[in-house]
matplotlib code that plots the C-alpha trace (Angstrom):
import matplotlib.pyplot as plt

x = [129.1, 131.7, 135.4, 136.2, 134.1, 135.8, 138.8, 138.0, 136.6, 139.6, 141.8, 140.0, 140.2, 144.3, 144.4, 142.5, 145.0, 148.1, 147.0, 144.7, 145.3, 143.8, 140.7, 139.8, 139.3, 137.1, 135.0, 136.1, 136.0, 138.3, 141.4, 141.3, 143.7, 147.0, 149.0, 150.4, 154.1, 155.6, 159.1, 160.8, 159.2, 155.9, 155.5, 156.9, 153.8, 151.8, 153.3, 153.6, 149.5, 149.1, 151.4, 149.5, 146.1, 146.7, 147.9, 145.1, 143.0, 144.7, 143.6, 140.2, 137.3, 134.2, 130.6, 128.8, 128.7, 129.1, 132.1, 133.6, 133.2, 135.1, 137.6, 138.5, 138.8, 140.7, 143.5, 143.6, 143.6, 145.7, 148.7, 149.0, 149.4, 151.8, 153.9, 154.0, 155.1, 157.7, 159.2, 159.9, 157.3, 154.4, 157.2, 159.3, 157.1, 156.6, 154.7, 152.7, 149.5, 150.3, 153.1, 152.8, 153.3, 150.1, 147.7, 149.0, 148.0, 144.7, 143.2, 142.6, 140.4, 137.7, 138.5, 135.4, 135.6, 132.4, 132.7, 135.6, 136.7, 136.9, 139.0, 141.4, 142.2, 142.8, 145.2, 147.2, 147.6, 149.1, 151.5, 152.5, 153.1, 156.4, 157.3, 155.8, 157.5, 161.0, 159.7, 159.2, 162.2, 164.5, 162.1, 163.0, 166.4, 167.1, 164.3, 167.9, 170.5, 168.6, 167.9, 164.6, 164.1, 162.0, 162.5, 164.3, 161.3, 158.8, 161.0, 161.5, 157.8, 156.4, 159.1, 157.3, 154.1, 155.3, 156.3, 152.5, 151.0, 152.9, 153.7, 151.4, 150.8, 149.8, 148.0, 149.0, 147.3, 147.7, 147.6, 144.4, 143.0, 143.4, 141.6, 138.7, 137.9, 136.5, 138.6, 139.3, 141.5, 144.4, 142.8, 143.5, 147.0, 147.7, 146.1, 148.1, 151.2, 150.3, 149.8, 153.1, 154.5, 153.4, 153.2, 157.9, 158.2, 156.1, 158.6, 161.9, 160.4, 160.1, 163.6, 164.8, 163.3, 164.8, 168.3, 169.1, 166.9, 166.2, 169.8, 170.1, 166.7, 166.2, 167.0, 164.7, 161.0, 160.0, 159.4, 160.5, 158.5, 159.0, 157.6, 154.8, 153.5, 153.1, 151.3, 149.4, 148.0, 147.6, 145.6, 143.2, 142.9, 143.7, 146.5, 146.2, 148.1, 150.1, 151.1, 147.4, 145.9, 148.6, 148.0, 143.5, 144.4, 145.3, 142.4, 140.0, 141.5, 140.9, 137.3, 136.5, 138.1, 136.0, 132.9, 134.0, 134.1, 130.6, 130.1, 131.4, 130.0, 126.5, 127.6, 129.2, 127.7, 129.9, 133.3, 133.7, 136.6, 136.3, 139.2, 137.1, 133.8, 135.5, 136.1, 132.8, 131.5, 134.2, 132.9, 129.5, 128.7, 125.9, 128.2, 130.9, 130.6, 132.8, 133.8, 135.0, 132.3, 129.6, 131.1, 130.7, 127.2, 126.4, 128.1, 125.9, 122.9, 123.7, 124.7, 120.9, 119.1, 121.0, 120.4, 116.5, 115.8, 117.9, 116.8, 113.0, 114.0, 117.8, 118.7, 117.3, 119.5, 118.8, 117.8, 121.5, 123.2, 121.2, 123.3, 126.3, 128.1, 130.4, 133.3, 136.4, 139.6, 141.8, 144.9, 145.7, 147.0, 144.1, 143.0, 139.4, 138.6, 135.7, 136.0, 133.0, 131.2, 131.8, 130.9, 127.5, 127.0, 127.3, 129.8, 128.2, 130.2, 131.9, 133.3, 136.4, 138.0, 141.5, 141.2, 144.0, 146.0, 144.2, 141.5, 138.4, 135.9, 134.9, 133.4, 130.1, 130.0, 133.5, 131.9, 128.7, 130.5, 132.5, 130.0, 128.5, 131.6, 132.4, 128.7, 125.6, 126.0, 129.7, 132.2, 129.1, 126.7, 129.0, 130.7, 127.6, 125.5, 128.6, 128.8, 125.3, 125.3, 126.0, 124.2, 126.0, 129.6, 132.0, 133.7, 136.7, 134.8, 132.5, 135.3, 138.9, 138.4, 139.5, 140.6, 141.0, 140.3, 137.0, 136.1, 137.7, 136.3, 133.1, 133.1, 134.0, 131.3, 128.8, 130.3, 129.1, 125.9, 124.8, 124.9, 122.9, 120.1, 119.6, 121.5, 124.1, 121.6, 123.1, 126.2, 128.0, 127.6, 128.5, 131.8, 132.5, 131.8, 133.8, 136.9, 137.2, 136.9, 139.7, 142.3, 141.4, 142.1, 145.3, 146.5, 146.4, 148.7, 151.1, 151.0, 151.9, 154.5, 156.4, 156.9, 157.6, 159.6, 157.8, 158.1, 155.3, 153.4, 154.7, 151.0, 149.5, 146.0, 147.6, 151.2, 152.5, 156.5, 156.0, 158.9, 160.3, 160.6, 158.6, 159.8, 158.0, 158.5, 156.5, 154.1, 153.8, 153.7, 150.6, 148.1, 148.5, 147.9, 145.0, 143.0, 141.4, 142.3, 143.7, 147.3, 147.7, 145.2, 147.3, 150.7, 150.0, 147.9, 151.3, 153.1, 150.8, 151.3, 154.6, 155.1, 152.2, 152.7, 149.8, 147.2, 146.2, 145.2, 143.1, 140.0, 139.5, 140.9, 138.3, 135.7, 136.4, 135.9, 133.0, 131.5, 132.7, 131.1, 128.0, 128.1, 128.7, 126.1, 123.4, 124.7, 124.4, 120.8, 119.5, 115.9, 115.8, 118.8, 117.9, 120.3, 119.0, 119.3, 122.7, 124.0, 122.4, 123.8, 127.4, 127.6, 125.9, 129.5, 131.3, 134.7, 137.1, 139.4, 138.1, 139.0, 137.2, 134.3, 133.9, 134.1, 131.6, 129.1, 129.7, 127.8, 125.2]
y = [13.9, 12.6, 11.8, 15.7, 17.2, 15.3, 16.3, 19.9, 20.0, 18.3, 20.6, 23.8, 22.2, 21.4, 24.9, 26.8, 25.1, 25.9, 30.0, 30.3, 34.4, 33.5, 31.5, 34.2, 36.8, 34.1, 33.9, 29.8, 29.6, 28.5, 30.2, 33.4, 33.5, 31.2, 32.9, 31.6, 30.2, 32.4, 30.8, 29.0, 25.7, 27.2, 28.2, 24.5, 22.9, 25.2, 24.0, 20.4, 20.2, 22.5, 19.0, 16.7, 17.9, 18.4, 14.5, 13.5, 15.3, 14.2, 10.7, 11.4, 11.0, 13.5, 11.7, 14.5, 18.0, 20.2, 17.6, 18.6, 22.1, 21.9, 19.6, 22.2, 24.9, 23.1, 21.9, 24.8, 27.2, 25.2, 24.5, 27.7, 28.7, 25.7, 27.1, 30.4, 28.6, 26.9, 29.9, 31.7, 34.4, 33.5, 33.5, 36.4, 39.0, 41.9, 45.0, 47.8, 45.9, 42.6, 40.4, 38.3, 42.0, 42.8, 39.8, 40.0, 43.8, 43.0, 40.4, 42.6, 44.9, 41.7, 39.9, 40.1, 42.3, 42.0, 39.3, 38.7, 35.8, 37.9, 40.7, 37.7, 36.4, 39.8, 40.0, 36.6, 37.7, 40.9, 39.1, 36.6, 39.1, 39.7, 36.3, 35.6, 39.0, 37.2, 34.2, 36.5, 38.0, 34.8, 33.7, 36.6, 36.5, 33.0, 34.0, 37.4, 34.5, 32.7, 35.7, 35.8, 39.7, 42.2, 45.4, 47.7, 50.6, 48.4, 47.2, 50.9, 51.8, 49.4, 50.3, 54.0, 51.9, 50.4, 54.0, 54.7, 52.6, 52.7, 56.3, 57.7, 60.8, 59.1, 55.6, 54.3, 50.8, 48.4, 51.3, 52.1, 48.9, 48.6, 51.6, 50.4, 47.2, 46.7, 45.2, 45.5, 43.9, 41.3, 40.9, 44.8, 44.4, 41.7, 44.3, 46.4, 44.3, 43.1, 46.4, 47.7, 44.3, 44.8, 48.2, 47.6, 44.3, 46.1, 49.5, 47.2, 45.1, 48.6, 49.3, 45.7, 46.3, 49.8, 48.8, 45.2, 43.9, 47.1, 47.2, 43.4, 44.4, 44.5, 47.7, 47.6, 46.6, 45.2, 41.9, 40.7, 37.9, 34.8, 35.9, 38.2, 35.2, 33.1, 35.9, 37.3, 33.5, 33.2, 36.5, 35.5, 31.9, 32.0, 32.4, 35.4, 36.9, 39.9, 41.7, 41.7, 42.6, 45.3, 46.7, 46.4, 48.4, 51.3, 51.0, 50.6, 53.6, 55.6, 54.5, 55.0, 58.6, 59.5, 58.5, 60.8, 63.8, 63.4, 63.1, 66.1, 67.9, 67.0, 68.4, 72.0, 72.5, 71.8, 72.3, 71.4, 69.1, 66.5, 68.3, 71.3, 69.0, 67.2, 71.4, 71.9, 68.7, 69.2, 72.8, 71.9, 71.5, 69.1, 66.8, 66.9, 65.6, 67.1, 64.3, 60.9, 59.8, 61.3, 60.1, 56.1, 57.1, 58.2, 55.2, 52.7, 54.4, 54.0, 51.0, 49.7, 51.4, 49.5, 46.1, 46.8, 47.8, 45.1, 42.3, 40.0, 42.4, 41.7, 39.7, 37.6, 37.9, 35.8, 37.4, 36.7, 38.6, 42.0, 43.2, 44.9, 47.3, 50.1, 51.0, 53.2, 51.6, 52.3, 53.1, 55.7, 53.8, 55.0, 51.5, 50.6, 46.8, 43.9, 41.4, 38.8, 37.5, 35.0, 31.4, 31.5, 34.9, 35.9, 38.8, 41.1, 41.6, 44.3, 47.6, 49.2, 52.6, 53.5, 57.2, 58.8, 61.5, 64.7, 63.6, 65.7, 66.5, 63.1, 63.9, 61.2, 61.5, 59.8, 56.9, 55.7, 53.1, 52.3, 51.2, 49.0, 47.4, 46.7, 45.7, 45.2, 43.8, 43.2, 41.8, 41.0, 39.7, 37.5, 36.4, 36.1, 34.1, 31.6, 31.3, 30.3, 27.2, 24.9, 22.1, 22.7, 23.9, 22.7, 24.6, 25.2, 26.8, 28.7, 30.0, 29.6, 29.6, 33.4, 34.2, 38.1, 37.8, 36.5, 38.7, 42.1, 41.5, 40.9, 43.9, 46.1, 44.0, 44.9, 48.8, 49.0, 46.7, 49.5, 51.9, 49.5, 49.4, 52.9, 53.6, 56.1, 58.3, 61.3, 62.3, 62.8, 59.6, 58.2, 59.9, 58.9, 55.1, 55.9, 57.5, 54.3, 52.1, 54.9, 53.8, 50.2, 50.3, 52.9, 50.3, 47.7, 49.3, 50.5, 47.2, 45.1, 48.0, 48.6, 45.1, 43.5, 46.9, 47.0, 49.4, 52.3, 52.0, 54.8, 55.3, 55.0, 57.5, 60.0, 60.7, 59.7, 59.3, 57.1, 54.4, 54.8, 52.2, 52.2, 53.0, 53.4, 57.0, 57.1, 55.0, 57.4, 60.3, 58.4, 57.5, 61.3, 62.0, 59.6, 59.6, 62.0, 60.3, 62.2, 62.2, 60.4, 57.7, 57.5, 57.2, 54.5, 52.3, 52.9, 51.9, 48.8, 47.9, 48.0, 45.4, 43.5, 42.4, 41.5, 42.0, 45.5, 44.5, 41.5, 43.8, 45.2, 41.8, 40.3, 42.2, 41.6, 37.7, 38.0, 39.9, 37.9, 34.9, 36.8, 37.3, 33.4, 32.4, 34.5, 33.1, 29.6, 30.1, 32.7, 34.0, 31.4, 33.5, 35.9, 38.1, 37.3, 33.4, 34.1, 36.2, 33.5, 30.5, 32.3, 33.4, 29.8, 28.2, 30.2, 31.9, 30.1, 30.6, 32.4, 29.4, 27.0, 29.8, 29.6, 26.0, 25.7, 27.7, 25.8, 22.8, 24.8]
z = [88.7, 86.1, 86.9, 84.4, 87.7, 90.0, 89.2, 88.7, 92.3, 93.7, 92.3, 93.8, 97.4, 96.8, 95.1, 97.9, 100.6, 98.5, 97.8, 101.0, 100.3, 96.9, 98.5, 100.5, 97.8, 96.4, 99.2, 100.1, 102.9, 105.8, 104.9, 106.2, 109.1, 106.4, 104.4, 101.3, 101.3, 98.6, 99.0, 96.0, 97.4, 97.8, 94.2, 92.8, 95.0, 92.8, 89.5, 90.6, 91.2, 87.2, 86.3, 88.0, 87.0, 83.1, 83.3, 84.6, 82.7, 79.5, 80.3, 81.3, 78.7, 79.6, 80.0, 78.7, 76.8, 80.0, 80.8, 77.4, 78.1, 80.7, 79.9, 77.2, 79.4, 82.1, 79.6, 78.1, 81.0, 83.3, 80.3, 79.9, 83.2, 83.8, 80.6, 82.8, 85.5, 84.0, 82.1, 85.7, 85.6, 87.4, 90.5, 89.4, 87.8, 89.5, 88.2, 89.6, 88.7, 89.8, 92.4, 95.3, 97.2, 95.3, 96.6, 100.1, 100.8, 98.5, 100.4, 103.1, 101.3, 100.8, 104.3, 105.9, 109.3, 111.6, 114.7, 116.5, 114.7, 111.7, 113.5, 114.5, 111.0, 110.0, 112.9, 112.1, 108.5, 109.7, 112.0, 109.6, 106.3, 107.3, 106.9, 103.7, 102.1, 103.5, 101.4, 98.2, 98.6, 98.3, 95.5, 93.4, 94.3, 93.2, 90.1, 89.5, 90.1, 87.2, 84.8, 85.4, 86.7, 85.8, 84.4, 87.1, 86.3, 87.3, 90.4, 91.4, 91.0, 93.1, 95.8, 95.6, 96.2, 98.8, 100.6, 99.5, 101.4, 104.6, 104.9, 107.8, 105.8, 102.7, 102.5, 106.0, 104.5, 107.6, 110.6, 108.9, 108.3, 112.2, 113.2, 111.0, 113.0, 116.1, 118.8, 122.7, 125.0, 123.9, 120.3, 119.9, 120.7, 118.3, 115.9, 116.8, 116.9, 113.2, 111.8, 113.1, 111.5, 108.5, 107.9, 108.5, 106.5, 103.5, 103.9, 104.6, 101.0, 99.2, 100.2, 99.2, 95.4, 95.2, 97.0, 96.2, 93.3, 91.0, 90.5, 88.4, 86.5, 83.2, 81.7, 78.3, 79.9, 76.3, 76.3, 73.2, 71.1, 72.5, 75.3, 74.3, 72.7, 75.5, 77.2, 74.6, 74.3, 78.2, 78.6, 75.6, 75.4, 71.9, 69.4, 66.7, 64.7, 66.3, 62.9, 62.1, 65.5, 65.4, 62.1, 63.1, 66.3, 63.9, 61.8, 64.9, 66.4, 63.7, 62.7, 66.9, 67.0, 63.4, 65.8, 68.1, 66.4, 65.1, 68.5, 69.6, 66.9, 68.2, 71.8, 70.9, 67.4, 63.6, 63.6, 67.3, 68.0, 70.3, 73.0, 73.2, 73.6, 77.1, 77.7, 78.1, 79.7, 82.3, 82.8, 83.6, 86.9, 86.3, 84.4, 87.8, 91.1, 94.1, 96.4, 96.3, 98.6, 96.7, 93.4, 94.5, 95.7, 92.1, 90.9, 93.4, 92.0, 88.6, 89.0, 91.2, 88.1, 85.1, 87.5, 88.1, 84.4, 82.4, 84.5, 82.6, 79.8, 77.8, 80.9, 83.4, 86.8, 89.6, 93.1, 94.3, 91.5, 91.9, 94.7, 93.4, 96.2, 94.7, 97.2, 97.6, 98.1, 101.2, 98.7, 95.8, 92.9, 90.6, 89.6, 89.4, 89.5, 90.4, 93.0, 92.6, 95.4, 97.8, 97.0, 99.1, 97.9, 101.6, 100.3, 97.3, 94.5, 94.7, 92.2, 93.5, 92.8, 94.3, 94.0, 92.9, 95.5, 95.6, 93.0, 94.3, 91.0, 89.1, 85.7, 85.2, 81.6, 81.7, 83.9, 83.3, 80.9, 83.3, 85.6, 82.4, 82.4, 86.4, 87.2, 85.0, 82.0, 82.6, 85.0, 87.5, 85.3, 83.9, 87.0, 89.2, 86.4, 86.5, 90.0, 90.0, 87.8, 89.7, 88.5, 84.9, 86.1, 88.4, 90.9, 89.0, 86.3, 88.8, 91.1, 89.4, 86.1, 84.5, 81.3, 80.3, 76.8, 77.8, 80.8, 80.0, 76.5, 77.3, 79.5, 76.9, 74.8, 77.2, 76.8, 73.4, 73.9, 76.3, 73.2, 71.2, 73.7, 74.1, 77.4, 76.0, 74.4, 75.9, 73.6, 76.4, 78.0, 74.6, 73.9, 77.3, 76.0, 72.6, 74.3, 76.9, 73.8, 72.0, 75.3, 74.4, 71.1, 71.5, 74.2, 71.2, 69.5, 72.2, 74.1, 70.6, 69.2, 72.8, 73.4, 70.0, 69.3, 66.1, 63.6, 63.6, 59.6, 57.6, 56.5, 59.9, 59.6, 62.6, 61.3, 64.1, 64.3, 60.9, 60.3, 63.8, 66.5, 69.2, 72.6, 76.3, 75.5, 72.3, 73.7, 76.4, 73.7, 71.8, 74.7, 75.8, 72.2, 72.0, 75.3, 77.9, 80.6, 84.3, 83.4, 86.7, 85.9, 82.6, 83.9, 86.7, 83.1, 81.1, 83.6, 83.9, 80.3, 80.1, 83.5, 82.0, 78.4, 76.3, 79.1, 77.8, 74.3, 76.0, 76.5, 73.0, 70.8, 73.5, 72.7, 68.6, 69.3, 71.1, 68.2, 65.9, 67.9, 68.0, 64.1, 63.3, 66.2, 63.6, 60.6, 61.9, 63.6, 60.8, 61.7, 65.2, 66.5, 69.6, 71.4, 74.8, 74.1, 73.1, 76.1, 78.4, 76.4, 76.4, 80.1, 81.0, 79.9, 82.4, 81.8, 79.6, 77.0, 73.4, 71.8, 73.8, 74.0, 69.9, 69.6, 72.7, 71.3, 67.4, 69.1, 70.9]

ax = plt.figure().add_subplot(projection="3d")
ax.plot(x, y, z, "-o")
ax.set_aspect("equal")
plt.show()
């Protein structure tokens, strides 16, 4: 092991001890009954190891390629996040995606629960997440005191989340969560105990981002240049050029939605548009599945097929990788997401779907992408085949290392290399693919245009609101326009993209620069280049930055 290694490793064992909520949820074990500090304090022992570690690395010359690899990725990842750091929002942000609220209620959905000492730490976290939410709070006061807020919508939405999850006739998160596990005697009263706990310091924090803090947010949720930069660079790992990615996402919109209606076409005959094709596959009951229950079980099924037919064939995935488990969350907040598996692989990967209030009929044409992109060849693929190469990667690269340009986009890369191996052969599963690639795309253009408060191209190909500004409302008035989405489900992504700058467009610029790494892979290898060699040579790097990515794979 060289001193780049050491280092990395070292800094996931001071990491894990400094966000124990965050070395849970990574299966590390040894942390699942702490709580991380999220005072002031706590999040300046964060920033002071980003410091410490990018010195050190700085100074550090790697032994070998892999070393190089992930030196790259390691300065790279961990500047930017310092830079976050430093600019107040990694301590201050709060959105309806993503807050120190956020990972203390989410940890509890991967905590393991079987054995009594696994009932326990669930019990001391409950107990100790009203302190921690009394941390938060002074963080993002001082954070107000300083100017550093967020926007008061956000603020006031995630108060309604807040009343989600605690209300016993909606969510009833932690009440629930107790109910679930087995426990008797004095354990089941400290379950109790903590649930109550909780359940009153998460409904007193709703009331203290509705009461005290919504009213110094920011009115206007754009988020201007300076600091859509910074994040459009953070959530890619690399710098492009906004005007230009703005003005593609109009021209990749269109060229997607052209698709579509020869799509359509192919479902209800000429001249039928693509609205009243979704009309028709939502009206027939073999394309519709009653039941949220039922719906993951269709989901796990698909998801066991792509696993056992892709594997010795376009992929080769170890034994430990081909267990993917698709579950229901215990909230409503419509968001579907991947946690990978534990380090030992003792907990599965795992695709998750907060079903959204009264959602009873799932439509499967609109989701058999979608479990392309949460399992196999997507986010588990990728994050399982990392995970095990461990005699090439460190444990930073296997277990901290994320980057969203390089894992959302190679997700959606994995959306369309479905279609190019024959597994969308059914139109409808296809325009399925094409409309979630349409959101991507629209989200390009509403994510760049609401933030920088651009102005919309007078010649853009839809005639939409040409030479105006944009505003949330007209970005609002576009994805409606643009996608097929449940207009729930939509509301609760807007909301996400506006609390979230520059994470939205992440997935389809992603996706463009793993094609574009693809296409100069075959111009440099000519007839020796082979798609399997490539996947596996790309995923074998682990997650880091697209600009590292493209420079690693130059000197493959």
């Amino acid at each position: 092991m060289g001193r780049i290694d050491e280092l990395a490793n070292r800094y996931v064992d001071e990491w894990a001890a400094l966000n124990p909520t965050g070395a849970t949820t990574l299966g590390i074990a040894g942390y699942d009954d702490k709580t991380d500090d999220l005072s002031p304090e706590g999040y300046e022992a964060q920033a002071e190891l980003l410091r410490r570690t990018v010195n050190d690395l700085d100074v550090t010359e790697p032994e070998h390629e892999s070393e190089q690899v992930a030196k790259d990725a390691m300065m790279e990842r961990l500047g930017l996040q310092l830079a976050q750091h430093d600019a107040g929002y990694v301590s201050t942000d709060v959105s309806v995606i993503t807050s120190g609220l956020h990972e203390l209620r989410m940890v509890f959905d991967v905590m393991p629960t079987e054995g009594e000492q696994a009932v326990a730490n669930i019990a001391v976290r409950l107990n100790n997440l009203p302190r921690a939410l009394g941390q938060y709070r002074r963080t993002l006061l001082e954070g107000a005191a300083a100017g550093r807020v967020s926007a008061r919508a956000q603020l006031l939405a995630v108060a309604e989340q807040c009343v989600a999850w605690t209300d016993p006739a909606r969510d009833d998160f932690f009440h629930g969560l107790a109910r679930r596990l087995d426990a008797s005697g004095a354990l089941a009263g400290e379950l109790r105990r903590g649930a109550a706990a909780a359940t009153a310091a998460t409904a007193d924090f709703g009331t203290f981002l509705r009461e005290e803090l919504a009213p110094l947010g920011r009115e206007k949720e754009a988020a201007g240049l300076e600091r859509y930069e910074l994040a459009s660079q953070f959530f890619l790992g690399a710098k492009v050029d906004l005007q230009e990615t703005y003005l593609w996402g109009f021209a990749e919109l269109d060229r997607l939605e052209r698709e579509m209606r020869a799509v359509a076409a192919r479902i209800g005959g000429a001249g039928v548009s693509v609205d009243e094709a979704v009309t028709l596959l939502d009206a027939d009951p073999a394309r519709n599945i009653r039941g949220k229950e039922a719906f993951r079980d269709w989901m796990q099924a698909l998801s066991d097929r792509a696993i056992t037919e892709l594997n010795g064939v376009h992929f080769d995935i170890e034994a430990p990788a081909q267990k993917l488990e698709c579950c229901l969350t215990p909230t409503s907040d419509g968001a579907i997401y991947y946690t990978g598996p534990s380090e030992d692989f003792s907990r599965p990967g795992r695709m998750w779907w907060a079903v959204p209030e009264g959602q009873e009929i799932f439509s499967t044409w609109r989701e058999v992408t979608t479990v392309f992109h949460e399992g196999v060849p997507g986010h588990h693929l990728q994050v399982s085949q990392a995970l095990l190469r461990a005699d090439t990667l460190n444990r930073w690269q296997r277990l901290l290392c994320w980057c969203s340009g390089h894992g959302e986009g190679w997700a959606l890369y994995a959306e369309r290399l479905m279609d190019e191996l024959g597994y969308l052969g059914d139109p409808a599963d296809r325009l399925g693919m094409l409309d979630g690639q349409a959101l991507r795309a629209a989200r390009v253009i509403v994510d760049i245009g609401m933030h920088l408060e651009l102005e919309i191209p007078r010649d853009n190909p839809f005639g939409f609101h040409p030479g105006e500004r944009w505003t949330p409302e007209l970005g609002w008035e576009f994805l409606r326009a643009h996608t097929r989405m449940q207009e729930d489900v939509l509301r609760f992504e807007w909301k996400r993209y506006l609390g979230w700058p520059g994470q939205a467009p992440s997935y389809k610029v992603g996706e463009r620069i793993w094609l574009q790494a693809r296409d100069e892979a075959k111009a440099r290898m000519g007839s020796d280049f082979d798609l399997k060699t490539f996947h596996r040579d790309a995923l074998n790097l682990g997650s880091l930055g697209l600009d590292p990515l493209r420079k690693a794979l130059a000197r493959i």
